[in-house]
C-alpha positions in Angstrom: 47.4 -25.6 -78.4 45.5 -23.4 -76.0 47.5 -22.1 -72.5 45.3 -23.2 -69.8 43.8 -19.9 -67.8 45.5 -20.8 -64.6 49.0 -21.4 -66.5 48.7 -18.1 -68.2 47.8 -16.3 -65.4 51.4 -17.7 -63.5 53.1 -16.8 -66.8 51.7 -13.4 -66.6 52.5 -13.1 -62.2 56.2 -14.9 -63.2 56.9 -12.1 -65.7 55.1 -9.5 -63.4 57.5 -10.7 -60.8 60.9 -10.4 -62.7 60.0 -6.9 -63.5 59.8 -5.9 -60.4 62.8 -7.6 -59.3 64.4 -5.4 -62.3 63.3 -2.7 -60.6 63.4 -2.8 -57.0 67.4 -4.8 -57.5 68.4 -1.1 -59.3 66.7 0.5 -56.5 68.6 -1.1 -53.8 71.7 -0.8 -55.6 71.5 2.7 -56.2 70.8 3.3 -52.5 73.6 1.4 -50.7 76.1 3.0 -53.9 78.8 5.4 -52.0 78.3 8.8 -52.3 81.7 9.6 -52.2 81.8 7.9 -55.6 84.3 9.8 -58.3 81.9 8.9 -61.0 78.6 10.7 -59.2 80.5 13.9 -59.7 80.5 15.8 -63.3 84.0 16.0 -64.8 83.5 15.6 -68.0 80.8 16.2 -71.0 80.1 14.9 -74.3 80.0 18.6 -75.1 83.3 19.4 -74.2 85.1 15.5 -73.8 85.1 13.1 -76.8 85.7 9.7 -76.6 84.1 6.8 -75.6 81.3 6.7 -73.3 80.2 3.9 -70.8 77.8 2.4 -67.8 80.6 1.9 -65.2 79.4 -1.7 -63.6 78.5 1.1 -60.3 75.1 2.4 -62.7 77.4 6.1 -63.5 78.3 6.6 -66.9 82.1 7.5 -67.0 84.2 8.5 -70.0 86.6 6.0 -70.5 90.2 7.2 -72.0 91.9 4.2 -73.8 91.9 0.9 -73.9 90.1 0.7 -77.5 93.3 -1.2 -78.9 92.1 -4.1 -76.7 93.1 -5.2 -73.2 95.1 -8.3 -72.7 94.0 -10.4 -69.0 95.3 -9.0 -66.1 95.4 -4.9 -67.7 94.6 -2.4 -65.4 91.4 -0.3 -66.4 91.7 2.5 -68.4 91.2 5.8 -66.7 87.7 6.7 -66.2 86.1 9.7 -65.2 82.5 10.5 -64.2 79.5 12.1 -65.7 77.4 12.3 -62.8 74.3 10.4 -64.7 73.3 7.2 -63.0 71.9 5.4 -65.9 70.5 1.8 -67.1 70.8 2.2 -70.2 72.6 5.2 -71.8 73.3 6.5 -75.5 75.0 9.9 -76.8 75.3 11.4 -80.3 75.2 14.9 -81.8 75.4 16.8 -78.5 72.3 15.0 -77.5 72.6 12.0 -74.5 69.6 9.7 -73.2 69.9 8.5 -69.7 67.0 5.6 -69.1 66.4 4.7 -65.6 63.7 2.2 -64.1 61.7 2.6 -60.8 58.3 1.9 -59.6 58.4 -1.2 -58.0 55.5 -3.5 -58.3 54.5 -1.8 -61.5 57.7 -0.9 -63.4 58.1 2.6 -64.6 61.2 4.3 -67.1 62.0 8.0 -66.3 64.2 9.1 -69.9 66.3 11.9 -69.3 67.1 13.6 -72.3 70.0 15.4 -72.5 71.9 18.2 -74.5 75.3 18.7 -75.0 76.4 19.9 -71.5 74.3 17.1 -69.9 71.7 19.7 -69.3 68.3 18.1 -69.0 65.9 19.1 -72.2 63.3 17.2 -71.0 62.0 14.4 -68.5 59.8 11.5 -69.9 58.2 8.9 -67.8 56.4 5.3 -69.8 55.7 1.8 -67.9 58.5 -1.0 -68.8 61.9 -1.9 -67.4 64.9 0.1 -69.8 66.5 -2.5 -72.5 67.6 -0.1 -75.5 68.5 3.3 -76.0 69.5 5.5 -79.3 69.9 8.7 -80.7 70.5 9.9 -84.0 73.2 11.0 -85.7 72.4 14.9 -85.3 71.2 14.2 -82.0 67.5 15.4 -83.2 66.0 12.2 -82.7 66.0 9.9 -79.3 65.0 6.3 -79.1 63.9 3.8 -76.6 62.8 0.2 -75.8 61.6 -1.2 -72.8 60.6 -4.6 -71.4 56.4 -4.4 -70.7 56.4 -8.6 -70.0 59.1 -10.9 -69.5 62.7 -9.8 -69.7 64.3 -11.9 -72.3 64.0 -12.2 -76.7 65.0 -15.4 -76.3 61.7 -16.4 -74.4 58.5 -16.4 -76.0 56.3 -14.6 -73.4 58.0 -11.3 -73.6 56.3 -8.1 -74.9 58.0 -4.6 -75.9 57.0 -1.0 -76.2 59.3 1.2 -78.4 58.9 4.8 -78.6 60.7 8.0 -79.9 61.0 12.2 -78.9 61.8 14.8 -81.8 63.4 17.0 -79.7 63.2 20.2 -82.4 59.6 19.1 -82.7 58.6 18.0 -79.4 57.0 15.2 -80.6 56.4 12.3 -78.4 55.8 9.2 -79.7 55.2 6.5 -76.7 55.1 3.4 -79.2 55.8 2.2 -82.8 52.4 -0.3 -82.7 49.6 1.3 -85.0 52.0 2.0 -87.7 51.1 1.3 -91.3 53.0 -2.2 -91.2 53.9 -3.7 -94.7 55.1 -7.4 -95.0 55.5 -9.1 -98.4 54.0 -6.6 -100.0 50.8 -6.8 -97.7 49.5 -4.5 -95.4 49.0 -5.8 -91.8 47.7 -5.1 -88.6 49.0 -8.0 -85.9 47.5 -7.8 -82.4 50.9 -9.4 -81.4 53.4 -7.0 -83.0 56.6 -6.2 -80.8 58.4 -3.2 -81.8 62.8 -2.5 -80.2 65.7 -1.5 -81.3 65.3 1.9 -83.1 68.2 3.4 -85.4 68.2 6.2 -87.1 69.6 7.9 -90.7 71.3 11.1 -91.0 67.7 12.8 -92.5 65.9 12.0 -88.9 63.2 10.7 -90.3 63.9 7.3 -92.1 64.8 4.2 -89.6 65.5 0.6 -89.2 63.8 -1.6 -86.1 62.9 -4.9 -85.5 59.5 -6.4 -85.8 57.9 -9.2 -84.2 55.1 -10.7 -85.1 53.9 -14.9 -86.1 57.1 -16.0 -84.3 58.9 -14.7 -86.7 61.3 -11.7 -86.5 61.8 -8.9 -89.4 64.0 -5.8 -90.6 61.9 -3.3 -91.3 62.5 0.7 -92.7 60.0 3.2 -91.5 59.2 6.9 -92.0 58.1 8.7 -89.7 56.3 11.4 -91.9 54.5 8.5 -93.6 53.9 6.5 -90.5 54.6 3.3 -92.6 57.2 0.4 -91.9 58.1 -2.3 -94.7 59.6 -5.6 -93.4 62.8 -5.8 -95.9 64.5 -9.1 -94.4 63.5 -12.3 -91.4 65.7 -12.8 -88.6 67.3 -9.3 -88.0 67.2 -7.6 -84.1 68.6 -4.9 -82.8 69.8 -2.9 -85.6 72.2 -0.4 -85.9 73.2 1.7 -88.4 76.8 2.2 -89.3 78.3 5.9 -89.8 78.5 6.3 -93.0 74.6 4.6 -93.6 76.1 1.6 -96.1 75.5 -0.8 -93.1 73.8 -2.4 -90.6 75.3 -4.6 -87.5 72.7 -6.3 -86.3 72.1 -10.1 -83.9 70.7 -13.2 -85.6 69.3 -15.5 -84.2 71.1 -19.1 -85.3 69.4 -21.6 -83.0 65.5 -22.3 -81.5 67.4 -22.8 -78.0 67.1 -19.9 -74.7 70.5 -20.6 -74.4 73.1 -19.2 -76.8 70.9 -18.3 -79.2 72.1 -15.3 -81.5 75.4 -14.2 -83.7 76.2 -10.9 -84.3 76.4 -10.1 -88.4 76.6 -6.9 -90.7 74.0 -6.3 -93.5 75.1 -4.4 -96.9 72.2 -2.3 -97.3 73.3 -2.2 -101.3 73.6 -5.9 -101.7 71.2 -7.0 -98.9 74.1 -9.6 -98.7 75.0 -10.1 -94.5 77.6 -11.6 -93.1 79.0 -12.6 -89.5 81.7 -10.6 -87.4 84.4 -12.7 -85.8 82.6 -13.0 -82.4 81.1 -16.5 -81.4 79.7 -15.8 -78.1 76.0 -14.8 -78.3 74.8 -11.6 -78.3 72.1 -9.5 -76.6 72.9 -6.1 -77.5 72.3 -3.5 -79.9 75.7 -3.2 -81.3 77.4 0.7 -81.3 79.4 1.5 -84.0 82.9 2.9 -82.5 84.3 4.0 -86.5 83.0 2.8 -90.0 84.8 0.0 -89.7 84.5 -1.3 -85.7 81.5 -2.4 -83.6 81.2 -2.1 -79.8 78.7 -4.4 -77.8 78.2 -5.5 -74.2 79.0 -9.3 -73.1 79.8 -11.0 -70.7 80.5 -8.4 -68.3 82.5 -6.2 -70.3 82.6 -3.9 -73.7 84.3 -5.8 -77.1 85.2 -4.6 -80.0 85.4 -6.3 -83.4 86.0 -5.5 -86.9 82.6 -4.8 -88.9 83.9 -6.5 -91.9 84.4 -10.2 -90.3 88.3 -10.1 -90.1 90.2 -10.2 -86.7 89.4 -11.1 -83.6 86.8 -9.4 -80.6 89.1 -7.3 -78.2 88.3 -6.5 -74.6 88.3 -2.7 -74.6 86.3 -1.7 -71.2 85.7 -4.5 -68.7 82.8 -4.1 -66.1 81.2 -1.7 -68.6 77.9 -1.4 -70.6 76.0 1.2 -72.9 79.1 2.1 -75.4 78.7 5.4 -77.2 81.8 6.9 -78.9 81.4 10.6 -79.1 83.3 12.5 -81.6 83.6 15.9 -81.9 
């Protein structure tokens, strides 16, 4: 049935609204944050300082020692200490770290600050859309984002995304994923209403996973960037991520039609194409991190859990008031 044109348009001023709020709330946060803070000072550096890195509830991303055997109710915090980046959304691998921030108001805006080892800034980009995901690739070649251009939700139907990627050897800059040589069921397609997030990359920097969008219906899809092609290999995958060793990928499901409560998360055999769930019931709106080969890392609820990646055990509290997991190894 057809949205009336004055409904749309309050659709469109509702969502136009909430992005703003995104962005003038981070704003106004960032202002009345203490100076004085620990964590707005530089102590340590992926480059020098492995471990795993966080979004400290304050917006600084802190290097967190401990805690990853889980943290029973009432534990003190593991010691933190600052990087000086006041990020939204954060990711670090192979010496290379993306800080996303949001600004701009009435019109949204993302600044990506791309990184090197030393948190040195390579380079500054700035694209419309509130921050929601953030990767980089295994030899830290290849940065990835997604941002919120409508709505600020996947589990509403009026949101749109823009996802985009830097080759930072290269230098090239791609702003979005839509125009790519889309293949589902064996057909080649070109949807007006394809939405693009959740980037991951394998160790060649070239092939990826993402999600896909399109008919109401979500899809896995592997793309090569040399190619510029992207086959849909599986429905109901988001937010993929690709394990360490490149057998495996953790990614949310969606297992009810409801706002509320709405995904699971699961690991997918790449070999067997055979998926199945990990031992954490809450929903979840993340694009898992893989801590080891064998353990996955995701915001809820306030807090960073862990979980085993084959389905065994139980989720463990291992950073509360945290977001943006990245382990770092050397």
């Amino acid at each position: 049935m057809a949205v009336p044109m004055r409904r749309r348009l309050l659709l469109v001023g509702a969502a136009a609204a909430v992005l703003a709020a995104v962005g003038v709330g981070y704003s106004i946060v960032a202002v009345g944050r203490p100076p004085e803070s620990a964590y707005a000072t530089q102590k340590v550096t992926p480059g020098d300082d492995t471990g795993l890195y966080v979004r400290d509830a304050d917006g600084y991303v802190v290097l967190q020692r401990g805690g990853l055997d889980g943290l029973a109710k009432g534990d003190e915090t593991p010691e933190r200490e600052g990087t000086g980046l006041d990020c939204f959304r954060f990711y670090s691998a192979g010496g290379t770290s993306l800080c996303l921030t949001p600004h701009g108001g009435l019109q949204p805006m993302t600044t990506a600050r791309i990184l090197d080892a030393q948190l040195d800034e390579i380079t500054t980009i700035d694209f419309g859309g509130v921050p929601n995901r953030a990767r980089v690739s295994p030899s830290g070649r290849m940065v990835a984002w997604t941002v919120f251009v409508s709505g600020d939700d996947y589990a509403t139907s009026d949101f749109s995304t823009r996802t985009g990627f830097y080759d930072t050897r290269s230098e090239l800059l791609v702003k979005s994923l839509e125009g790519i040589g889309l293949f589902i069921d064996g057909e080649y397609r070109t949807p007006a209403d394809a939405n693009f997030w959740g980037m991951t990359f394998t160790d060649d920097d070239n092939v990826f996973y993402a999600t896909v969008s399109t008919g109401g219906q979500t899809y896995l899809v592997k793309g090569d960037i040399e190619a510029w092609t992207a086959t849909a290999l599986r429905a109901n995958v988001e937010c993929p991520s690709l394990s360490p060793d490149g057998t495996r990928l953790a990614f949310k499901k969606r297992v009810r039609e409801t706002v509320d409560d709405p995904w699971r998360l699961y690991v997918l055999d790449l070999a067997t194409m055979q998926e199945h769930p990990v031992a954490e019931e809450r929903s979840i709106d993340d694009q898992a991190a893989w801590l080891d080969d064998g353990t996955l890392a995701y915001a809820v609820d306030g807090g960073v859990w862990s979980a085993p990646a084959d389905g065994s055990g139980a989720p463990r509290l291992i950073a509360p008031g945290a977001s943006s997991p990245a382990m770092v190894t050397g």
